[in-house]
NUMARSE-548236 format. One record per residue (C-alpha): x, y, z; residue in three letters. Coordinates in steps of 0.5 Angstrom, whole numbers, plus 2048, in hexadecimal, padded with zeros to 3 digits. Layout:
# NUMARSE-548236
XYZala
...
END
This chain:
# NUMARSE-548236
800800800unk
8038077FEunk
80380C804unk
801812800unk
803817805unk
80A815802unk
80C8187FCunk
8118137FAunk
80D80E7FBunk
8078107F6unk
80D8127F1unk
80F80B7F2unk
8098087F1unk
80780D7ECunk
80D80A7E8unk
80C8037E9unk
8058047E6unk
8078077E0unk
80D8027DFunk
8097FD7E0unk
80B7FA7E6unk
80A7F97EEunk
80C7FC7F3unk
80D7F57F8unk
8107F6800unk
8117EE800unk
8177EA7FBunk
8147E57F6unk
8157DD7FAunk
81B7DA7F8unk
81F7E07F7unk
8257E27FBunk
8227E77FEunk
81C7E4801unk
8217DF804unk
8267E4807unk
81F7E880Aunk
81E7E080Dunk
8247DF80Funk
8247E6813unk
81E7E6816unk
81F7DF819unk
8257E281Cunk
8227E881Funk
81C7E3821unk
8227E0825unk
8227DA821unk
8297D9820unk
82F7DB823unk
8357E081Funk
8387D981Dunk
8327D681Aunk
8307DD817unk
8377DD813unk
8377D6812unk
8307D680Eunk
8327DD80Bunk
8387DA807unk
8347D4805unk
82E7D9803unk
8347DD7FFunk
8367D67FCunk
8317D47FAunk
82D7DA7F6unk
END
């Protein structure tokens, strides 16, 4: 949902539209940023201790 009390964000959403595209506040599935916002929300959810964070980080950067 666009703020319209924000200009940028009615000038953003403005330009999407006449482009053609969407403006979307989540990353497609699969993609390696969906993956990273996995991975840091379960770290600030305390999931997972600095070792694990950096070790699943490798392995999301490897395999993306």
């Amino acid at each position: 949902m666009v703020n319209m009390e924000d200009p940028q964000e009615v000038a953003a959403a403005f330009m999407a539209q006449m482009l053609g595209a969407t403006i979307v506040d989540t990353a497609p599935p699969g993609s390696f940023v969906a993956g990273l916002q996995e991975l840091v929300a379960d770290r600030d959810a305390g999931k997972l201790s600095e070792e694990e964070f950096h070790a699943r980080l490798a392995d999301l950067r490897r395999t993306r």
